[in-house]
Backbone and ligand atoms as CSV (ligand in chain L), in Angstrom:
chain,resi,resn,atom,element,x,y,z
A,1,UNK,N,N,0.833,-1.195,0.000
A,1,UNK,CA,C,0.000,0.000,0.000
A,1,UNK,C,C,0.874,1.254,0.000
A,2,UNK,N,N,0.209,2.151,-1.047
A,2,UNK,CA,C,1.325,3.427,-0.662
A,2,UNK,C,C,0.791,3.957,0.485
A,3,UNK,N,N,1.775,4.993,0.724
A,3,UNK,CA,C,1.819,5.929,2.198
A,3,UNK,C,C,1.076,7.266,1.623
A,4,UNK,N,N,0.042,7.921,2.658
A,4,UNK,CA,C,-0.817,9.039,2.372
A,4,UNK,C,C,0.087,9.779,2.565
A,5,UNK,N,N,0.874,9.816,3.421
A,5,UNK,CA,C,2.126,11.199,3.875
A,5,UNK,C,C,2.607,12.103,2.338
A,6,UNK,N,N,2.203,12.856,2.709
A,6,UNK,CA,C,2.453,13.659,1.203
A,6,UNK,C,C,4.141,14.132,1.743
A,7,UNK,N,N,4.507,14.463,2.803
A,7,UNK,CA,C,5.906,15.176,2.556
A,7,UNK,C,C,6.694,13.877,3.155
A,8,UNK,N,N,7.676,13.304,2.239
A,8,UNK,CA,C,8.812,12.318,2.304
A,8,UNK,C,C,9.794,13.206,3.501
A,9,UNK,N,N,10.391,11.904,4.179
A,9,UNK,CA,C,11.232,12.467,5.034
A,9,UNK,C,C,12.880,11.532,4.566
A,10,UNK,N,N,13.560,12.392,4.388
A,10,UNK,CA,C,14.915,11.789,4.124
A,10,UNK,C,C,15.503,11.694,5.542
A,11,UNK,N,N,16.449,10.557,6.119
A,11,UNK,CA,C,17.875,10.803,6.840
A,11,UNK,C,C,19.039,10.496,5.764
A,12,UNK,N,N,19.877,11.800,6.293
A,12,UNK,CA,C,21.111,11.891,5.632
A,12,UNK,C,C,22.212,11.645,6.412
A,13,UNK,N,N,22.433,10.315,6.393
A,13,UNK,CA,C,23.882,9.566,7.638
A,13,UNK,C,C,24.848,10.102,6.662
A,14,UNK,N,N,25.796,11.223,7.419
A,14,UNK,CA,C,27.570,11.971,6.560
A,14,UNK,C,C,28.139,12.341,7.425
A,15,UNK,N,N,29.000,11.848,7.470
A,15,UNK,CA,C,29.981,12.376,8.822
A,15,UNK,C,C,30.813,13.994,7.826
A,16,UNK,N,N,31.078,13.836,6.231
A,16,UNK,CA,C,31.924,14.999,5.903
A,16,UNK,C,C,30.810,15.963,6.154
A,17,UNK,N,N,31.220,17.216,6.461
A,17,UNK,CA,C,30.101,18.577,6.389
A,17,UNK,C,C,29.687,18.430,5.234
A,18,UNK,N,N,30.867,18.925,4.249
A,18,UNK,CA,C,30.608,19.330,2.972
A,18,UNK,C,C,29.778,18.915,2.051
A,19,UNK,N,N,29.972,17.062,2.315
A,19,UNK,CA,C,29.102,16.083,1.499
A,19,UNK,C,C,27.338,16.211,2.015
A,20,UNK,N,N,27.553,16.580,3.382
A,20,UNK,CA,C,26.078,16.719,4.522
A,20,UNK,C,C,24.923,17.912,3.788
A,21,UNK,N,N,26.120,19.112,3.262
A,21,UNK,CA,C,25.763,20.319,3.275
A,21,UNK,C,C,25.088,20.243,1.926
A,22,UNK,N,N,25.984,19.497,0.688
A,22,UNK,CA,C,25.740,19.889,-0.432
A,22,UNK,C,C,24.351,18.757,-0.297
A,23,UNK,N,N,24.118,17.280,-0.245
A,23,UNK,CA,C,22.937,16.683,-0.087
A,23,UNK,C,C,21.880,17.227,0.515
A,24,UNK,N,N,22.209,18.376,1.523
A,24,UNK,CA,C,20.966,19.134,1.621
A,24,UNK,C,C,20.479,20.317,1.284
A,25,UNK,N,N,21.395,20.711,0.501
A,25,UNK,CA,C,21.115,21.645,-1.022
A,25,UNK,C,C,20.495,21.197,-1.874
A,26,UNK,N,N,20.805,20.198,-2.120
A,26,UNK,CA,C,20.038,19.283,-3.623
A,26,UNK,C,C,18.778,18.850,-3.292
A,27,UNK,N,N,18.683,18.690,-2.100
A,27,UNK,CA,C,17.114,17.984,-1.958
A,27,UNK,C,C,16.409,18.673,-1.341
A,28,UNK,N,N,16.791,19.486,-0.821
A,28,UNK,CA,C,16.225,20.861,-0.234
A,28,UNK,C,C,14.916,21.323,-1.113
A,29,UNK,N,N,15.555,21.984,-2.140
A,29,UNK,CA,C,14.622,22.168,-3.086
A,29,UNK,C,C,12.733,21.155,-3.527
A,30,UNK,N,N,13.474,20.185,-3.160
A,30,UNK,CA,C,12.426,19.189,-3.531
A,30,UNK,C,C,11.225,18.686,-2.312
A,31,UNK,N,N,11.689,19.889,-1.596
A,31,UNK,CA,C,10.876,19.866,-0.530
A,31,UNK,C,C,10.662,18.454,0.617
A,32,UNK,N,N,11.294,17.658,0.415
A,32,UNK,CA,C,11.603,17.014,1.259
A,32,UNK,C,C,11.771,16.979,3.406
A,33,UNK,N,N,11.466,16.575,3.861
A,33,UNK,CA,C,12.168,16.879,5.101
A,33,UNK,C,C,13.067,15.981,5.925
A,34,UNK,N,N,13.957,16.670,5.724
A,34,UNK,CA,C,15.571,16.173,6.255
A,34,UNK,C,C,15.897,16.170,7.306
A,35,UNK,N,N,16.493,15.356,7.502
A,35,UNK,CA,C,17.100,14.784,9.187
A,35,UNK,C,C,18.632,14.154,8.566
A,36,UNK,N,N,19.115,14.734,9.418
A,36,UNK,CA,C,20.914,14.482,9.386
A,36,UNK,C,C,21.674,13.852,10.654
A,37,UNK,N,N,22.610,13.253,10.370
A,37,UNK,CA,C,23.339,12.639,11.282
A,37,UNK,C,C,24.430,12.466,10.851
A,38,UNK,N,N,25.905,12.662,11.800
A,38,UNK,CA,C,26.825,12.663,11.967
A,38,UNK,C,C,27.817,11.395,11.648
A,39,UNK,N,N,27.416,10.564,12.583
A,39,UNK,CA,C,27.800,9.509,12.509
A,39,UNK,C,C,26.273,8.131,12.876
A,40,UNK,N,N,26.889,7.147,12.440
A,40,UNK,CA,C,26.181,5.672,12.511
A,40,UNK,C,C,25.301,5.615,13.474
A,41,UNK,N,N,26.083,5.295,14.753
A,41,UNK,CA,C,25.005,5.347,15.899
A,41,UNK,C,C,23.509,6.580,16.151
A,42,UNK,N,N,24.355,7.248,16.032
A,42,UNK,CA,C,23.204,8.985,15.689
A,42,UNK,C,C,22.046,8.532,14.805
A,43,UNK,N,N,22.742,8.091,13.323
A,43,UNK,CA,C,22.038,7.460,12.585
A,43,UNK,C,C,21.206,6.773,12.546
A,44,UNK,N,N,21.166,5.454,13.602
A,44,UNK,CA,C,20.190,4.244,14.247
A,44,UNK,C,C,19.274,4.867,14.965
A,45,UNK,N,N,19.953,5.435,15.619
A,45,UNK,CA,C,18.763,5.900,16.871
A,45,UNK,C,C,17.929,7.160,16.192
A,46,UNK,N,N,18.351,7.749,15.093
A,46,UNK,CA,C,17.062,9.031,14.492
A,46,UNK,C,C,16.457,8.421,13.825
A,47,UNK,N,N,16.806,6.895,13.055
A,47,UNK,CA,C,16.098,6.142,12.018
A,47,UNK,C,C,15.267,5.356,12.884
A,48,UNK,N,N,15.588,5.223,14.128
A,48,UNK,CA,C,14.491,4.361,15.117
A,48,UNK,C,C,13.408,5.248,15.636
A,49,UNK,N,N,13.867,6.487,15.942
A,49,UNK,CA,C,13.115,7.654,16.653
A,49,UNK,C,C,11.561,8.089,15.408
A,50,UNK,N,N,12.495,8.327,14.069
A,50,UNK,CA,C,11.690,8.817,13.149
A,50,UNK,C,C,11.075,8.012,11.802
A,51,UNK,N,N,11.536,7.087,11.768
A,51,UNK,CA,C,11.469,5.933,10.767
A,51,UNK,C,C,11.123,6.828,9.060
A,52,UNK,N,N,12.176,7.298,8.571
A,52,UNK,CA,C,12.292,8.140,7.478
A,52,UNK,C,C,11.821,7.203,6.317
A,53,UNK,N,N,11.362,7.934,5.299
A,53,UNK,CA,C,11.005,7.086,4.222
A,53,UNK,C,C,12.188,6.946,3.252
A,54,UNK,N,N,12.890,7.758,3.380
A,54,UNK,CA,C,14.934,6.858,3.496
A,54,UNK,C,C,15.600,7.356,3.866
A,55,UNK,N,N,16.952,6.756,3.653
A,55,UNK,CA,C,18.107,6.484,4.271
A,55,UNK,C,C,19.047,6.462,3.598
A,56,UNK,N,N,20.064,7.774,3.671
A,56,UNK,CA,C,20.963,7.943,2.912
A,56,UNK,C,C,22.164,7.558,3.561
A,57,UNK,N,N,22.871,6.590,3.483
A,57,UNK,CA,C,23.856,5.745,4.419
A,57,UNK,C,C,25.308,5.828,4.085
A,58,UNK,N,N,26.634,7.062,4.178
A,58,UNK,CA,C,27.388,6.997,4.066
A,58,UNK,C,C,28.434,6.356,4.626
A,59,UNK,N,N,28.831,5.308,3.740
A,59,UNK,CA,C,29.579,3.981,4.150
A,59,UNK,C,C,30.900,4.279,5.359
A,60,UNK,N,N,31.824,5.363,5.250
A,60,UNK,CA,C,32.995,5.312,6.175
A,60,UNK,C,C,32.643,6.057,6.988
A,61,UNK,N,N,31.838,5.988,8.103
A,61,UNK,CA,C,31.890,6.747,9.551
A,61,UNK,C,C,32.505,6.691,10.672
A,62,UNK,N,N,32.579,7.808,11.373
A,62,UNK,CA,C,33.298,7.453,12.768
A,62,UNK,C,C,32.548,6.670,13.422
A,63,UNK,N,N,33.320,5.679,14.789
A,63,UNK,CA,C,32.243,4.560,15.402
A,63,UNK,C,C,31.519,3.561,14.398
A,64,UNK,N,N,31.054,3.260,14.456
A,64,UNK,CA,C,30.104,2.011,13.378
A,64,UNK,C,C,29.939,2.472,11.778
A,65,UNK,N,N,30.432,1.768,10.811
A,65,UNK,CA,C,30.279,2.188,9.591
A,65,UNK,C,C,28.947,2.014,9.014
A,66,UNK,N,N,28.548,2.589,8.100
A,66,UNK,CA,C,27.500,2.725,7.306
A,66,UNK,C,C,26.651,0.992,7.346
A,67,UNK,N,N,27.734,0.112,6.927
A,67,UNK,CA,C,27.253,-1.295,6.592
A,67,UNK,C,C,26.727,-1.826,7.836
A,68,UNK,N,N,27.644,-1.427,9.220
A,68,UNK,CA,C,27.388,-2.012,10.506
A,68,UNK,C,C,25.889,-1.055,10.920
A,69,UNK,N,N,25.834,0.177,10.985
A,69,UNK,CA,C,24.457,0.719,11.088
A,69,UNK,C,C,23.369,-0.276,10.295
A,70,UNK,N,N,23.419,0.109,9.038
A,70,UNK,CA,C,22.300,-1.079,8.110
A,70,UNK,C,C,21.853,-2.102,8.722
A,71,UNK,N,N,23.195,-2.807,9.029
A,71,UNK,CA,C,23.214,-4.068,9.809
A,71,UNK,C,C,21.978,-4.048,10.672
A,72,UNK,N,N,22.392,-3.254,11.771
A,72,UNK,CA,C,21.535,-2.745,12.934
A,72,UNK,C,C,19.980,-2.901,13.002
A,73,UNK,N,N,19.796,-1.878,11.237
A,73,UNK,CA,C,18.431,-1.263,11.719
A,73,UNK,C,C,18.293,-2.299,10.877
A,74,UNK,N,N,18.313,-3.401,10.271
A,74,UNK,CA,C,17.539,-4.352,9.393
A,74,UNK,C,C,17.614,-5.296,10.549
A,75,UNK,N,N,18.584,-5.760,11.667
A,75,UNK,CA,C,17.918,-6.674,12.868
A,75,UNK,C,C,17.389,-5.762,13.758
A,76,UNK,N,N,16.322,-4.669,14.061
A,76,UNK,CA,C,15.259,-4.364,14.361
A,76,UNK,C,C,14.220,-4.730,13.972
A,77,UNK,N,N,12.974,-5.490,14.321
A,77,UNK,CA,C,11.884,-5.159,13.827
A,77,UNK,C,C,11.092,-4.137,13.301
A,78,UNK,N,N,11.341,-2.813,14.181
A,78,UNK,CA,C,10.689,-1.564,13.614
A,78,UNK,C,C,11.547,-0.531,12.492
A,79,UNK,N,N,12.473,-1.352,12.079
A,79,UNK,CA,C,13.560,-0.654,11.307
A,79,UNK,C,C,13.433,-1.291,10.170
A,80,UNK,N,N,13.435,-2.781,10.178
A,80,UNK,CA,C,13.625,-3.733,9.538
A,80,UNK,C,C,13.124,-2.797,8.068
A,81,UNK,N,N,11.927,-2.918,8.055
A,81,UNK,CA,C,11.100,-2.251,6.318
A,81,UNK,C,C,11.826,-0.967,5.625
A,82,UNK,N,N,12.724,-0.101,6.997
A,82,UNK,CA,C,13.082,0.575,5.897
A,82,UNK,C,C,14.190,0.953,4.930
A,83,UNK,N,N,14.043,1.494,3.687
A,83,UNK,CA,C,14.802,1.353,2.829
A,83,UNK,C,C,16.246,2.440,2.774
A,84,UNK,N,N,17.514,2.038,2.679
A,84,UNK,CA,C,18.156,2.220,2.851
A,84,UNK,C,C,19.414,2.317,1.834
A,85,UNK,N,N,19.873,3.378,1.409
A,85,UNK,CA,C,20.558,3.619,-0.333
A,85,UNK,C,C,22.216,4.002,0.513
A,86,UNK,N,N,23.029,3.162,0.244
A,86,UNK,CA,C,24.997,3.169,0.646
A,86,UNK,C,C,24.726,4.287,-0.340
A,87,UNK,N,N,25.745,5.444,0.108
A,87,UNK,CA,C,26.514,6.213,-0.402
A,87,UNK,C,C,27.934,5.909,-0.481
A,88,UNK,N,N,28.117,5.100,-1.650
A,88,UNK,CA,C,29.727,4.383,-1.828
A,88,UNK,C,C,30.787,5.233,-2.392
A,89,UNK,N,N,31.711,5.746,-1.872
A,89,UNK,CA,C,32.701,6.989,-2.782
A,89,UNK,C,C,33.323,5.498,-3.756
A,90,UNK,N,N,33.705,4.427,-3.655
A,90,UNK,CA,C,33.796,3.414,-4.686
A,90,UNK,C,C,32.688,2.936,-5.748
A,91,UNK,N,N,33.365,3.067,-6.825
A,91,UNK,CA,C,32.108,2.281,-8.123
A,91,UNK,C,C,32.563,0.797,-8.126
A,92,UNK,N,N,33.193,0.184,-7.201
A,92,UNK,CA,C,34.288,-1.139,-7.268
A,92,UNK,C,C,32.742,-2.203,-6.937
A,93,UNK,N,N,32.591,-3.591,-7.879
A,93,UNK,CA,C,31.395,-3.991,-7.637
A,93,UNK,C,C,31.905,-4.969,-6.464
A,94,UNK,N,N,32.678,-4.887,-5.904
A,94,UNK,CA,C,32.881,-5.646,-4.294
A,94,UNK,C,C,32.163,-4.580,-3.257
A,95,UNK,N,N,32.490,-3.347,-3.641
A,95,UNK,CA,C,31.702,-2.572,-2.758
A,95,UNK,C,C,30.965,-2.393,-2.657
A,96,UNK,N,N,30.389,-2.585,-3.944
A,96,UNK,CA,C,28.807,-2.074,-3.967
A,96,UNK,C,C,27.310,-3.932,-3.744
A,97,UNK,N,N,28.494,-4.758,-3.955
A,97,UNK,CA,C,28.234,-5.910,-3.511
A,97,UNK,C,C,27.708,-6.219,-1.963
A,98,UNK,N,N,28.583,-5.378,-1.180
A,98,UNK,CA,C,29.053,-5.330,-0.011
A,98,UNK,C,C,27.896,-4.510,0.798
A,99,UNK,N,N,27.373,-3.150,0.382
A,99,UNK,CA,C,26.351,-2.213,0.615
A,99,UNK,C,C,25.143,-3.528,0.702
A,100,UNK,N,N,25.147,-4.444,-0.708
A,100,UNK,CA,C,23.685,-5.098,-0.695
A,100,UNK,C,C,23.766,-6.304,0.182
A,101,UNK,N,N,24.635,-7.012,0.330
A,101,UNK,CA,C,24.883,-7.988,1.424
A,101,UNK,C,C,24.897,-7.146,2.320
A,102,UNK,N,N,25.219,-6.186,3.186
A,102,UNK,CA,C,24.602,-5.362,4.400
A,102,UNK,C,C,23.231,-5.195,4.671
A,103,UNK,N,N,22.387,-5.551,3.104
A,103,UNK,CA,C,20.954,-5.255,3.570
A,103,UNK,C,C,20.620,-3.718,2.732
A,104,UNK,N,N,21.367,-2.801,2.431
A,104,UNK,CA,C,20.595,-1.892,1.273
A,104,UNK,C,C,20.133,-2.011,0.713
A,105,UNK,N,N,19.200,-1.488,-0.172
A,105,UNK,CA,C,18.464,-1.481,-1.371
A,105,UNK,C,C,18.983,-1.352,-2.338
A,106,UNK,N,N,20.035,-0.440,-2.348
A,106,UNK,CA,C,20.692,0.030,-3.448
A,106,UNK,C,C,21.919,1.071,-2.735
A,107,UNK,N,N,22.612,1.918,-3.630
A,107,UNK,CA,C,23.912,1.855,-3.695
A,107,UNK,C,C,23.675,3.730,-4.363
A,108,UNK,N,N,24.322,4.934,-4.443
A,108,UNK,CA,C,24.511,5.745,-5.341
A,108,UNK,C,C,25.699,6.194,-4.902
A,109,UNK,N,N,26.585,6.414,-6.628
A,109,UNK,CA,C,27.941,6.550,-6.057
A,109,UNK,C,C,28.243,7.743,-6.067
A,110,UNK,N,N,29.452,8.239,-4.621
A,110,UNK,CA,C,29.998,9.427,-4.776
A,110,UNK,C,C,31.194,10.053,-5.660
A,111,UNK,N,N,31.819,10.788,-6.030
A,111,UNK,CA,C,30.878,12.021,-5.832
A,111,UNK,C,C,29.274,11.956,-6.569
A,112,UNK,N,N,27.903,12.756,-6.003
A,112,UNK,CA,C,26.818,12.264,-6.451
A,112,UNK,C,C,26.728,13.358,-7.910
A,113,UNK,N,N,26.351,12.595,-8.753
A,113,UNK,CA,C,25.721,13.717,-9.893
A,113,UNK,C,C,24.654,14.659,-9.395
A,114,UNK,N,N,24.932,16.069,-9.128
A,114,UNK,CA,C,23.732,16.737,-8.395
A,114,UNK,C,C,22.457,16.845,-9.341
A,115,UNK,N,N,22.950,17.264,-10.382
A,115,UNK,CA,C,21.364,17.067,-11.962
A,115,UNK,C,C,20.966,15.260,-11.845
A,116,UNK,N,N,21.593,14.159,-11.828
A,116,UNK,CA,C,20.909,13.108,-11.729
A,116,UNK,C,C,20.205,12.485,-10.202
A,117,UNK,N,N,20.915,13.289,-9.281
A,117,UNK,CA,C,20.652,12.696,-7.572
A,117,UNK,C,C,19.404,12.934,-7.500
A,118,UNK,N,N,18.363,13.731,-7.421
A,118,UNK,CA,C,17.448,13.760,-6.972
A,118,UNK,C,C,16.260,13.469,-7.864
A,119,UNK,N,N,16.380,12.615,-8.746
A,119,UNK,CA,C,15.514,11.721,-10.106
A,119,UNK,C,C,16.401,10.150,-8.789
A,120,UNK,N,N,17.382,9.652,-8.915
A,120,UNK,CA,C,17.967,8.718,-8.445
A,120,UNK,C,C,17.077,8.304,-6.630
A,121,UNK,N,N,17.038,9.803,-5.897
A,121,UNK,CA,C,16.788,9.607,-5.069
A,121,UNK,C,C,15.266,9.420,-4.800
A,122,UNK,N,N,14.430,9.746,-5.857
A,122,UNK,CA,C,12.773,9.784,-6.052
A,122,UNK,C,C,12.353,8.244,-6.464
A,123,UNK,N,N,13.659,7.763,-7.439
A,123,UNK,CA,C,13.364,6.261,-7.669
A,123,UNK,C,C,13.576,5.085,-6.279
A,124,UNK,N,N,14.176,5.312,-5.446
A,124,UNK,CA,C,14.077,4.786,-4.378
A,124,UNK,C,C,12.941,4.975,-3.270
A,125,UNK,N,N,12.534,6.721,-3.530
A,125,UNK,CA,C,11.586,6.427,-2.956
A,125,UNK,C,C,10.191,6.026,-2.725
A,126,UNK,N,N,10.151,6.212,-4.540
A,126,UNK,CA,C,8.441,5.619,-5.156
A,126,UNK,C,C,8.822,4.465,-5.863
A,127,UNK,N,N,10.085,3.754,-5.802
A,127,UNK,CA,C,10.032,1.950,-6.262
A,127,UNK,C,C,9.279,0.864,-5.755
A,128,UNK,N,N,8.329,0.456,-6.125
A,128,UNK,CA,C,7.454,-0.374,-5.238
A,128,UNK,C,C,8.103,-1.170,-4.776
A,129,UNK,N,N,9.138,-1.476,-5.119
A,129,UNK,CA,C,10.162,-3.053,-5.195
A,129,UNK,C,C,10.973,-2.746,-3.727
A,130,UNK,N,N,11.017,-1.358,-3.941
A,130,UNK,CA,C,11.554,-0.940,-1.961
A,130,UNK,C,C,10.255,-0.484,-1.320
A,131,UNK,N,N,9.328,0.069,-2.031
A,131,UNK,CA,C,8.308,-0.094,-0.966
A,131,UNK,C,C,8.376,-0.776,0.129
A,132,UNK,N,N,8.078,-0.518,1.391
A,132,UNK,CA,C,7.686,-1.478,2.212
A,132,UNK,C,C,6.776,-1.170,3.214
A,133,UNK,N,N,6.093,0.330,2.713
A,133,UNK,CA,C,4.914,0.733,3.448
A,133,UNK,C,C,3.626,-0.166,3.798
A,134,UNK,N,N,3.077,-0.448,5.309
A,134,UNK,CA,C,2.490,-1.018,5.721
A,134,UNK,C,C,1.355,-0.775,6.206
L,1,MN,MN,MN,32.299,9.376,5.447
């Protein structure tokens, strides 16, 4: 079933500012509402607090990496459904192998194309195939 919620809520897990700052430039626009986090753990616990309709998961963080967070919120039950896109600075298909054996959905690589990211980031969030609205 889709979700009535007309305004999508992104989390943006980035430990760099810069990468934090510019992802919420780009989606800014698209009216979205954003929630950010620093690092992994931060990450779990705002994705548990707020259960975002995604999850932008940058793989090298301080404390628990991107894959070990995933990890996390997919052995939650109340986490489990949601969908979750690695931000891989590698296009290497071990890595991006690696994001989906963690349990992602999918993968977009850095640096992000800012004209293609937010078409990229709309397909994750209206893919029925990640759907997992209940
Ligand atoms: Mn990082």
């Amino acid at each position: 079933m889709t979700s009535a919620k007309l305004t999508k809520s992104i989390l943006i897990v980035e430990d760099n500012e810069l990468n934090r700052r510019l992802l919420e430039a780009v989606l800014k626009p698209h009216g979205y509402h954003l929630l950010t986090a620093k690092d992994g753990e931060t990450g779990v616990a705002l994705a548990q607090a707020e259960r975002p309709d995604l999850i932008l998961m940058d793989v090298l963080l301080p404390g628990i990496d991107g894959y070990e967070a995933t990890r996390q919120l997919r052995a939650a039950p109340e986490t489990r459904h949601l969908v979750i896109v690695a931000l891989t600075a590698s296009t290497a298909p071990a890595e991006q192998e690696r994001a989906l054996t963690a349990g992602c959905d999918g993968y977009i690589a850095k640096p992000i194309d800012t004209r293609a990211f937010p078409q990229q980031v709309r397909q994750f969030l209206f893919d029925p195939a990640t759907s997992r609205d209940d």
